[in-house]
C-alpha positions as CSV (number, residue, x, y, z in Angstrom):
1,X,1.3,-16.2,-7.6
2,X,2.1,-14.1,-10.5
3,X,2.4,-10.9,-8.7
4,X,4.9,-12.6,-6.1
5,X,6.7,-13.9,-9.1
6,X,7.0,-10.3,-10.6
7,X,8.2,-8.9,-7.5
8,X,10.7,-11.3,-6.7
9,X,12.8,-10.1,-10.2
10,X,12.0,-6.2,-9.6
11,X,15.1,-5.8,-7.5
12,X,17.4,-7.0,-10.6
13,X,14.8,-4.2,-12.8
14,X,15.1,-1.6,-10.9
15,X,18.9,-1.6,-9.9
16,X,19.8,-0.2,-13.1
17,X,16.9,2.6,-13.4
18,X,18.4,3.9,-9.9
19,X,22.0,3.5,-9.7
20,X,22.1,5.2,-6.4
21,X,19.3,3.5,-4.4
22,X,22.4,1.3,-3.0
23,X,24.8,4.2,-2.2
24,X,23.9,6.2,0.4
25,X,26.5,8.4,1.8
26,X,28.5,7.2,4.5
27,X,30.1,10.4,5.7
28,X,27.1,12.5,6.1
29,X,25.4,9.9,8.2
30,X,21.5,9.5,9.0
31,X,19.4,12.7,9.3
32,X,17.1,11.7,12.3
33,X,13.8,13.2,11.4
34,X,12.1,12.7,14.8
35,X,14.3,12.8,18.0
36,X,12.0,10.5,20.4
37,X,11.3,13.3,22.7
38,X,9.3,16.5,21.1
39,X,8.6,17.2,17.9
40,X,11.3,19.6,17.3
41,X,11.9,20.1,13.5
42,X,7.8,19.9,13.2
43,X,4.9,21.7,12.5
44,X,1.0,20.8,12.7
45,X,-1.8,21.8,9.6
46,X,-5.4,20.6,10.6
47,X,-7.8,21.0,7.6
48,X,-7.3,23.8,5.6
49,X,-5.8,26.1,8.5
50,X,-1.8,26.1,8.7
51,X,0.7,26.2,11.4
52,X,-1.4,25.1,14.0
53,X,0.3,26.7,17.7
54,X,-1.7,24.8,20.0
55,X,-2.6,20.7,18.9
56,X,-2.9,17.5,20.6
57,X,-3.6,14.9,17.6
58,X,-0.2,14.6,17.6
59,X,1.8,13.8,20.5
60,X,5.0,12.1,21.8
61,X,4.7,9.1,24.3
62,X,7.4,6.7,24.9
63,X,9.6,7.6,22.2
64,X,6.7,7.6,19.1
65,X,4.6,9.7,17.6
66,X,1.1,8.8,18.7
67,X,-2.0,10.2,16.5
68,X,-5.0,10.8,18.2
69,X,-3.9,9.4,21.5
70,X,-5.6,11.8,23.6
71,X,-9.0,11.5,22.1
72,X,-12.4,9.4,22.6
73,X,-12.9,6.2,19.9
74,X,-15.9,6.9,17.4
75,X,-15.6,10.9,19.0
76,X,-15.2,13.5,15.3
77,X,-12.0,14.3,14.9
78,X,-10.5,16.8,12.0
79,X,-7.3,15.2,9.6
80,X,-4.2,16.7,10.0
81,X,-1.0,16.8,8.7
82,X,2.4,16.4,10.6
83,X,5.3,18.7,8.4
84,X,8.5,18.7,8.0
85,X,10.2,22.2,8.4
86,X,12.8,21.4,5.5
87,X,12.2,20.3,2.3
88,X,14.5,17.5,1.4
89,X,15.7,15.5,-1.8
90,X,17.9,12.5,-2.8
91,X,17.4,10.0,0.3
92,X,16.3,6.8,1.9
93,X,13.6,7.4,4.3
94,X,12.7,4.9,7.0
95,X,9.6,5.1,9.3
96,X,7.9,2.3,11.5
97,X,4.6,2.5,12.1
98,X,1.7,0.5,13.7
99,X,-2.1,0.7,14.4
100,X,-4.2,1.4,17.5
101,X,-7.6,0.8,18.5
102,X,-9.3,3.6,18.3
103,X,-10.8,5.2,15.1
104,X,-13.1,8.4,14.8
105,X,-15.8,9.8,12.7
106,X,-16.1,10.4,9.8
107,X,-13.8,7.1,9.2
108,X,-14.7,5.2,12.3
109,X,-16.4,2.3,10.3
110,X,-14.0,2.7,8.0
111,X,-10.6,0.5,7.4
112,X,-7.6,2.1,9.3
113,X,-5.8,4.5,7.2
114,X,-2.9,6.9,7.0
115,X,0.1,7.9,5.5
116,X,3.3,9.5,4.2
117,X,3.6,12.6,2.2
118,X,6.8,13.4,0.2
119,X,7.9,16.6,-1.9
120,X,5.3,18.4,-0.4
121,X,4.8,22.0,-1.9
122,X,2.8,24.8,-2.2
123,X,0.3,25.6,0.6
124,X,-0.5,23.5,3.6
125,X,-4.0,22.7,3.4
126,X,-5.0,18.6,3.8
127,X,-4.2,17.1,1.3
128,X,-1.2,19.2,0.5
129,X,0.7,18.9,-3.0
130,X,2.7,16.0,-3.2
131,X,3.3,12.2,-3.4
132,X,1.5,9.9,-0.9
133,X,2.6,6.7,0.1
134,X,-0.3,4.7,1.6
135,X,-0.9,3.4,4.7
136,X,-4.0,1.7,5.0
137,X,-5.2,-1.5,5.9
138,X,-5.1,-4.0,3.2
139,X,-3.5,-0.7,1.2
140,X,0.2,-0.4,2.5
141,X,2.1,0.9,-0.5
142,X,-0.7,2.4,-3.0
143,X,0.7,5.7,-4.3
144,X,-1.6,8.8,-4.6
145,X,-0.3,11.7,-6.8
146,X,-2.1,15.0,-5.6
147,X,-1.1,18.2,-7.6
148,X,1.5,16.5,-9.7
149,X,1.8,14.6,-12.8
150,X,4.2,10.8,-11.9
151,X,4.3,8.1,-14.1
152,X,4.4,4.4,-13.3
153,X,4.7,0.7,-14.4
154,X,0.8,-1.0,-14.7
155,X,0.0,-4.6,-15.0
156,X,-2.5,-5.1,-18.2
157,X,-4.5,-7.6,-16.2
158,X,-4.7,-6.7,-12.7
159,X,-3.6,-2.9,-12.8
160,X,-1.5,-3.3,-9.9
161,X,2.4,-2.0,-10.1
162,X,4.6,-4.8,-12.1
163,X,8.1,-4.0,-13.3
164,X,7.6,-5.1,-16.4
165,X,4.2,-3.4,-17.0
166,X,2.8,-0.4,-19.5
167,X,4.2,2.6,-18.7
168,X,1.1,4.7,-17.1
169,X,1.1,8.6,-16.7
170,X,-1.3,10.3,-14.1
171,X,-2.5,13.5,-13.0
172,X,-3.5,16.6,-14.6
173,X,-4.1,19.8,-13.9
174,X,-8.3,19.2,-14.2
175,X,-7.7,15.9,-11.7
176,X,-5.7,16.9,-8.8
177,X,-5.3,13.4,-7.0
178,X,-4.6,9.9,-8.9
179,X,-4.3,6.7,-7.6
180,X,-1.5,3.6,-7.9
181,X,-2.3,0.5,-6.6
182,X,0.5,-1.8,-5.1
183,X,2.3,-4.8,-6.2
184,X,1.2,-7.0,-3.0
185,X,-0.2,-5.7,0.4
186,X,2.9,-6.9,3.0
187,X,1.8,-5.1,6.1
188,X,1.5,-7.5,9.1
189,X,0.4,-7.1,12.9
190,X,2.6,-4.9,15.2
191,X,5.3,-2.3,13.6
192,X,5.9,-2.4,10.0
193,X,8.6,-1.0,8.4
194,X,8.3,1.4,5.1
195,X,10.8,2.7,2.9
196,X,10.6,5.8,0.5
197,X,13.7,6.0,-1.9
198,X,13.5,9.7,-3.5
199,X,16.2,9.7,-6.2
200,X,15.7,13.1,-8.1
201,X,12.2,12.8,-9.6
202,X,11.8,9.4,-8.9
203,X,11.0,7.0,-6.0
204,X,10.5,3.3,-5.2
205,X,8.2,2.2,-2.5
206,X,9.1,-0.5,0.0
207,X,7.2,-2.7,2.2
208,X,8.7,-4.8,5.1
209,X,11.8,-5.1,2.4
210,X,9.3,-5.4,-0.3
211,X,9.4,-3.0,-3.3
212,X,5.4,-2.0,-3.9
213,X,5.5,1.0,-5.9
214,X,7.6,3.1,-7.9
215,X,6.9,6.6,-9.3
216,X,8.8,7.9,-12.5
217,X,8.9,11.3,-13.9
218,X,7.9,13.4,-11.2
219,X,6.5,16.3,-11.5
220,X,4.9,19.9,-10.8
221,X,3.0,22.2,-12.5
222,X,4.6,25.4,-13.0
223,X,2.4,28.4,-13.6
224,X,4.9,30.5,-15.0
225,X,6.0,28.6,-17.5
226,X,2.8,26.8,-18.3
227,X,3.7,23.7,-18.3
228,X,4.7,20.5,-15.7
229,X,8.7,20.6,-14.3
230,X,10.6,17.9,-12.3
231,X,9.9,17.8,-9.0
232,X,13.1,16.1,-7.0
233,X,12.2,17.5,-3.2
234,X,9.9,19.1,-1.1
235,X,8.9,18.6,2.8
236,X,7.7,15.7,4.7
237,X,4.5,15.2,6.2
238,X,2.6,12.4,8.1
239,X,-0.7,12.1,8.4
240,X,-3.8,11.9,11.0
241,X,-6.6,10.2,9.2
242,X,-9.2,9.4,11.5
243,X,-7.5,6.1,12.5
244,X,-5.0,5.7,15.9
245,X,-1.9,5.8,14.9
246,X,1.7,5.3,16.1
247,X,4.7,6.5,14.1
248,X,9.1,5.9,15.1
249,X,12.2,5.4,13.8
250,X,12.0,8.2,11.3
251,X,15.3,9.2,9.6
252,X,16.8,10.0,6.0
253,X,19.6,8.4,4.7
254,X,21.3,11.1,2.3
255,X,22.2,9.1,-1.8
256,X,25.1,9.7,-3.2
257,X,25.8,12.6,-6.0
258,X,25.6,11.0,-9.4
């Protein structure tokens, strides 16, 4: 009951930390990630080898993305990444995704699980650089920080994302991946429908309309300088995890300039 409490007032919290998660830029219009046909704009990495030419994890039936589709339940099957092109920053994204039946070794006894990338960088080996929103079951909404340093809001008690929690910073350069757990798992049966709000260096998760997560402070290492930088962009990428998948509706909604 508390954490439904605390996430019922994190709208009002958060609408002054991101002044421009409410603006989005009319005249510019959605950027449709995913066309419903091919998966023009796209590139495959499976495992550690980038750029794949020839792949059929990923596959476009019906107007969605369907992962692992073509292949046998309980059959091994490598993860893979689905990239972006472009790198993008400052925008709304919205995906729908549901599960299948099917999962595959090594995960086939395990819960069904897989994901969104954002501000992907550096090279394309799985699990790339980044932020990673969750999408597991009993999971939706956990963020993973992998090669980057992000800050967040902690509840003493429970360690789950609250608005009003301690301020917690995660990721080093001697821990590559870090986890935060969600506010409240909202994922239902059938298509669910998860936000990523990517304002400069910081984001806020969403859930079926349900703000989950938020990362703060953002940010890359930077060899050259020695030390960790903002990180406000970077490419897209979803993921193959071992589970059937089916990903749609995927487009960016531009912010404002502050």
């Amino acid at each position: 009951m508390m954490q439904r409490l605390q996430i019922a007032t994190v709208s009002l919290a958060l609408a002054t930390a991101f002044p421009a998660v409410a603006a989005v830029a009319q005249q510019n219009g959605s950027i449709e990630l995913f066309n419903g046909e091919n998966l023009d704009g796209w590139y495959v990495s499976v495992a550690d080898e980038a750029r794949q030419a020839e792949q059929d994890i990923f596959t476009v039936e019906d107007g969605v993305i369907h992962v692992y589709g073509r292949h046998e339940a309980n059959s091994p099957q490598p993860f893979a990444g689905l990239i972006t092109e472009k790198s993008y920053g400052n925008y709304h994204l919205h995906l729908e995704y549901k599960w299948g039946e099917k999962k595959f070794a090594p995960r086939d006894d395990s819960v069904r699980d897989g994901g969104i990338f954002f501000h992907v960088h550096g090279s394309d080996r799985i699990w790339p650089n980044g932020v990673h929103f969750q999408i597991q079951e009993g999971d939706t909404g956990d963020m993973w920080v992998f090669g980057t340093k992000v800050s967040s809001r902690v509840h003493r008690a429970d360690r789950n994302y609250s608005p009003d929690g301690s301020l917690v910073t995660r990721g080093s350069i001697e821990q590559r991946f870090s986890r935060f757990h969600r506010a409240y798992c909202w994922e239902r049966p059938g298509w669910n429908h998860v936000e990523i709000i990517a304002d400069g260096s910081r984001a806020v998760f969403k859930v079926n309309g349900h703000i989950v997560n938020e990362a703060i402070n953002i940010m890359q290492w930077d060899a050259v300088m020695e030390g960790y930088v903002p990180l406000d962009r970077g490419k897209i990428l979803l993921e193959a995890e071992g589970s059937e998948v089916f990903y749609r509706n995927i487009r960016l909604e531009p912010l404002e300039s502050q």
